[in-house]
VMD Tcl script that draws the C-alpha trace (Angstrom):
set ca {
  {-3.14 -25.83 -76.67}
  {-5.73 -26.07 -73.83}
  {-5.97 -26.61 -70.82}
  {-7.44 -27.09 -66.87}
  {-8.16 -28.21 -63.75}
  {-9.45 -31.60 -62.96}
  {-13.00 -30.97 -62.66}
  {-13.32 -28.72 -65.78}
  {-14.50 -25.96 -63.77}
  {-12.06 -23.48 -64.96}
  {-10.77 -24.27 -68.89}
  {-8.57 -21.91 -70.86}
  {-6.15 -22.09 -73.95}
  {-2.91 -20.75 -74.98}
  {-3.04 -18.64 -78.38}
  {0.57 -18.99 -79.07}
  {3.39 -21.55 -78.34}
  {4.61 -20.86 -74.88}
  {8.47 -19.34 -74.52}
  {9.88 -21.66 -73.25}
  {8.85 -24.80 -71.07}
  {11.56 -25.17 -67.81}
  {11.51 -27.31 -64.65}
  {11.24 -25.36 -61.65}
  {12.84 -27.20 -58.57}
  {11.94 -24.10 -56.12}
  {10.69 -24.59 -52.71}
  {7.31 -23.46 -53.91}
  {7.14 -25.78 -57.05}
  {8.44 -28.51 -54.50}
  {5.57 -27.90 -51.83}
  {2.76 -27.53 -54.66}
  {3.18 -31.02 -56.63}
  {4.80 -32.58 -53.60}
  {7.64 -33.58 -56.01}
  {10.89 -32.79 -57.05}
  {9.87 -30.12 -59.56}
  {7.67 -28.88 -61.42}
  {7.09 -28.37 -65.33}
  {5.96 -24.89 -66.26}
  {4.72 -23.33 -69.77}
  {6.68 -19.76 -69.76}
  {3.78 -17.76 -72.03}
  {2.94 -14.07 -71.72}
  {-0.87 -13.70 -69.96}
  {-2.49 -11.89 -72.78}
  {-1.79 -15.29 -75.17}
  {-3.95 -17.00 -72.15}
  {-7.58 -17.16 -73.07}
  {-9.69 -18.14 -70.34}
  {-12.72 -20.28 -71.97}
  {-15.08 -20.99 -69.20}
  {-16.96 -18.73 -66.52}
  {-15.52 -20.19 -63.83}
  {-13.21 -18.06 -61.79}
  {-9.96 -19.10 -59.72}
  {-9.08 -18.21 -56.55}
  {-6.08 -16.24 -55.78}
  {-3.62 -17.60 -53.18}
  {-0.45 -15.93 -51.78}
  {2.42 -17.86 -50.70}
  {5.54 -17.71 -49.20}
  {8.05 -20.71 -48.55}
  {11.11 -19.58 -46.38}
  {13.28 -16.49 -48.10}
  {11.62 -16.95 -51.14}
  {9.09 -14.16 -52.82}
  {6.02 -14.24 -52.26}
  {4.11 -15.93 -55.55}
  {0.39 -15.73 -56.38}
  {-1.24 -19.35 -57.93}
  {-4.07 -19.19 -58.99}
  {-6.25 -22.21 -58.22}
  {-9.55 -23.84 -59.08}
  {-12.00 -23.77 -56.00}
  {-13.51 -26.40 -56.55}
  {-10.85 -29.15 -57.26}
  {-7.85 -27.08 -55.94}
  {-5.59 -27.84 -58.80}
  {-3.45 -25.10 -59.40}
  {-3.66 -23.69 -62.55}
  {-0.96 -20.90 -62.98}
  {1.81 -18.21 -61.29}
  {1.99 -15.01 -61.75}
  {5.74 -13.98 -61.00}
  {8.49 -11.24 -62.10}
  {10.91 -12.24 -64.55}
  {13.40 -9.49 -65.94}
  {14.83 -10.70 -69.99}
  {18.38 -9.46 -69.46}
  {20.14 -8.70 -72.64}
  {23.07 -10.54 -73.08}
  {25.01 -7.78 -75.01}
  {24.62 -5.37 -72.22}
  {26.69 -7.13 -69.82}
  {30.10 -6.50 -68.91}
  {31.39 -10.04 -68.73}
  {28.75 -11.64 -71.10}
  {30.90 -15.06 -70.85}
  {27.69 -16.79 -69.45}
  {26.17 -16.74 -72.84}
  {27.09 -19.27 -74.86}
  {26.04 -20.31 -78.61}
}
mol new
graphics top color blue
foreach p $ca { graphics top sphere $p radius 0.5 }
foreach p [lrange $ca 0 end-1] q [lrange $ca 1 end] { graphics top cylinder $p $q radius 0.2 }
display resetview
């Protein structure tokens, strides 16, 4: 699948199906479509193949008590084109109570 911002400055492709798609309805997501939510493609960055020479600018944010995130963002068009942010993939047999798993 590939991919961009609007002016075709910066153009990449993913080499593998994401994870798992999700709607985010964070205070960043909110503030950066200046909607509800937003729809992200969970994929690890070394299946992201950057296809043009075009480089992205880096911008740190921080909306209230939430982390920090880093989006990176064309800088020409300003479309943001990806996070980079911490997950942790907790495994479900390790926990005590793992009731919140269900089949």
């Amino acid at each position: 699948m590939q991919g961009g911002c609007n002016c075709r400055y910066i153009r990449f492709r993913m080499t593998s199906p994401p994870i798992f798609v999700n709607g985010c309805h964070c205070r960043v997501c909110q503030r950066e479509t200046g909607s509800a939510f937003a729809i992200n493609a969970m994929i690890e960055a070394d299946r992201v193949e950057i296809l043009t020479d075009g480089v992205p600018e880096i911008f740190v944010s921080q909306v209230g008590s939430m982390p920090a995130t880093a989006s990176a963002r064309c800088p020409h068009c300003g479309v943001v084109l990806w996070e980079r942010i911490r997950i942790s993939a907790m495994r479900s047999a390790s926990s005590a109570a793992a009731c919140w798993m269900s089949a």
